[in-house]
N, C-alpha and C positions, 0 to 999 in steps of 0.2 A: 582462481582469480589472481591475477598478475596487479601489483603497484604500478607497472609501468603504464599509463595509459594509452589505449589504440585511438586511432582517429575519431573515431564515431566519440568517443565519449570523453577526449581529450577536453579540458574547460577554457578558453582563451577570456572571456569576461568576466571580470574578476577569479582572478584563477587562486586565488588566497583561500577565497572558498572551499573551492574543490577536495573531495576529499576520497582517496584510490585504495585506503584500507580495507578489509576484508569485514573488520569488526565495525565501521559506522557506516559501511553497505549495508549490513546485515542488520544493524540498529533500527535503521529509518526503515528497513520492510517491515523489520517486526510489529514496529508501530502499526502499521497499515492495515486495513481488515480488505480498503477498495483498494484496485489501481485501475491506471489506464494502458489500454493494449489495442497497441496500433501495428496496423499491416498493411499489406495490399492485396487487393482480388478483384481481375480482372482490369489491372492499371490502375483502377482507381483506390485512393486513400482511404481506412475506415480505421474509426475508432467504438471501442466498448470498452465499458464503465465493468469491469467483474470482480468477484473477492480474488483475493490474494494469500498465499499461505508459505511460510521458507519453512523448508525441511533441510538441516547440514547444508550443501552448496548449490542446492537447487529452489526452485518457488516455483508453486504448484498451481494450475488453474482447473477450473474444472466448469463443464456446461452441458448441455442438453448436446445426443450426436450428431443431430440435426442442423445443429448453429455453424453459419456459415464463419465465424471467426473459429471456431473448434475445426469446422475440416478442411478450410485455409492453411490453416498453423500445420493440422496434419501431414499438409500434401507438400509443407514444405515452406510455406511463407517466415520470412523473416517477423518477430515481433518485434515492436519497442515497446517497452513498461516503464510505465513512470506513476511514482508516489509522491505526495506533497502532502506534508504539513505545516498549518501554520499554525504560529506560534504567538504572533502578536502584529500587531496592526504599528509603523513607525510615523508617528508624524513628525515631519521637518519643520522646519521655517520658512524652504521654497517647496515648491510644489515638487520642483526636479527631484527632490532627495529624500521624498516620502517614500515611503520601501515599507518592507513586510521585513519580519522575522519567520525562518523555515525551515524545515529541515527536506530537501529533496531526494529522491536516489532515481535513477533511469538505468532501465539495463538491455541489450539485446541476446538474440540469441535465437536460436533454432528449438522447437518442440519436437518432442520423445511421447508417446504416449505411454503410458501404465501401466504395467501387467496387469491383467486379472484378477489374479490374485493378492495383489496387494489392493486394488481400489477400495474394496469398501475399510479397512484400517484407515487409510488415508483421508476416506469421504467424510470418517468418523472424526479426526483427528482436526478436519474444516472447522466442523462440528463447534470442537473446544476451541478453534482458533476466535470462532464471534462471542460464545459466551462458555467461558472454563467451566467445567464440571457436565454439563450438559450434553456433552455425548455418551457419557454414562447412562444417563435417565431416558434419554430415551430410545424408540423401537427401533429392532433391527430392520437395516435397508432391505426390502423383498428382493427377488431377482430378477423383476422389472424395474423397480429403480435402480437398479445399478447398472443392466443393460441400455435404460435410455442416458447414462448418465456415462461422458467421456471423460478421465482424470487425464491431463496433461503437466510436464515438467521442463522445465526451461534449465537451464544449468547457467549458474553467477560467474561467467567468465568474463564479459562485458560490460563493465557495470562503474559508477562514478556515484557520490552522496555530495550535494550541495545543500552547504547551511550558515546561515546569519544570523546572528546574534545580537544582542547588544544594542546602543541608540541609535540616535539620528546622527548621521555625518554632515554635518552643516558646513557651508561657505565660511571661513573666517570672518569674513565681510558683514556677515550674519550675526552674528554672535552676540552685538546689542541690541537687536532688534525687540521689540515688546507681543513677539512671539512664542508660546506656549509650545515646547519641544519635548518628545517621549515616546514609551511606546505604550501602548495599550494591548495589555496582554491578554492572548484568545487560548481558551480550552475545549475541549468534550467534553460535558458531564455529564454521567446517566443518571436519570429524572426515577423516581420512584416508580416500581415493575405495576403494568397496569393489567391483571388478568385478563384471559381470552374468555368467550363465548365457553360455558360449562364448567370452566376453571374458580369460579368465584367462589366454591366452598373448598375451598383445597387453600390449604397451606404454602406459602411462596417459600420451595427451599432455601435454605442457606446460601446455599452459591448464586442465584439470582439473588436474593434480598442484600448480600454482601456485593455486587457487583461492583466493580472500579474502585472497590476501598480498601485495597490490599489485604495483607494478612492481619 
C-alpha cells in the first residue's frame, strides 16, 4: 500500500481528514466485522452487505459459490469496500454543521480466490474474527461446506481511512447563541449471551460470557 494516493481514493473534501497510512487503514478494518462491496454485473450497479476479515495486506470475503457478487468478483469485476463507523452523533447550533464522528476506510481492488487448501484455516479464523475463541469449540467444516463455500482475497493496495473527531465546528457568529452544542457519543455493546434452542443446560463458556470486556 503506497502513502501516495491514486485517484480513485485520493480525498479532496476535507482532505485533513484523510488518512493514506498502512496502520489506520488497517485499524478501521480491524474494527469492522460488516462491509460494503460494491461492483458491477451486467452494467448495472450492486451492492452487498458481507463480513469482513484483514489477514497482513489483504481482507478476506467469503460466500456461497453460487452468489452472484462471489463470481462477478471471480470473473474479474472490480470491487469497492467500504467500512464505517460511527462514533458519536455531533450536534451543532445550525443544522449545516451537525456531523457525525467516524472512522471510515474504502478500498479497491481486484479478487484472487483461495487455494484449497488453505480455505478451511481461514474459514476457521472468520470464525474467531465475529466471536474470539470460538473457532476452537466448534465442528470441523465437512467437505460440503467447504466445497459450497467460496474464500476470496482482495489485496490493500488501494485504500484511504477517513476520520473525525472532536465537537461541533460552529459559525463564529454562533457562538452566543442559547444553543446546546456536543456530541453524543454512540458504541456496540454486547447485551448478555442468550442461549440457543438445547443449549440452556450448558454452561456459557468463558470467551462468550467474557465477550467485548477485554482481558
Amino acid at each position: 500500500m503506497s502513502d501516495v494516493p491514486g485517484a480513485r481514493v485520493h480525498i479532496r473534501r476535507a482532505p485533513d481528514r484523510a488518512n493514506y497510512d498502512r496502520a489506520t487503514v488497517h485499524a478501521v478494518l480491524d474494527a469492522a466485522v460488516v462491509c460494503q462491496v460494491a461492483y458491477v454485473l451486467d452494467g448495472e450497479p450492486r451492492m452487498v452487505p458481507t463480513a469482513i476479515m484483514r489477514r497482513g495486506d489483504h481482507v478476506y470475503l467469503h460466500g456461497n459459490r453460487q452468489s452472484a457478487m462471489i463470481r462477478a468478483l471471480q470473473q474479474g469485476a472490480l470491487a469497492a469496500i467500504c467500512v464505517t463507523h460511527v462514533d458519536g452523533l455531533v450536534a451543532a447550533r445550525s443544522g449545516f454543521h451537525c456531523s457525525m464522528n467516524y472512522r471510515s476506510a474504502v478500498l479497491y481492488g481486484h479478487a484472487e480466490t483461495v487455494a484449497e487448501d488453505d480455505k478451511e484455516a481461514l474459514l476457521g479464523a472468520f470464525v474467531d474474527q465475529l466471536i474470539p475463541g470460538h473457532g476452537a469449540a466448534v465442528r470441523r467444516a465437512t467437505a460440503q461446506e467447504l466445497n459450497a463455500t467460496t474464500l476470496l482475497r482482495i489485496p490493500i493496495d488501494e485504500a484511504v481511512a477517513k476520520v473525525r473527531t472532536g465537537g461541533p465546528i460552529d459559525d463564529p457568529a454562533d457562538a452566543d447563541l442559547d444553543i446546546w452544542s456536543g456530541v453524543i457519543p454512540l458504541a456496540v455493546v454486547p447485551g448478555a449471551p442468550i442461549a440457543g434452542e438445547g443449549c440452556t443446560n450448558l454452561n456459557v463458556p468463558d470467551y462468550i460470557a467474557g465477550f467485548g470486556k477485554g482481558s
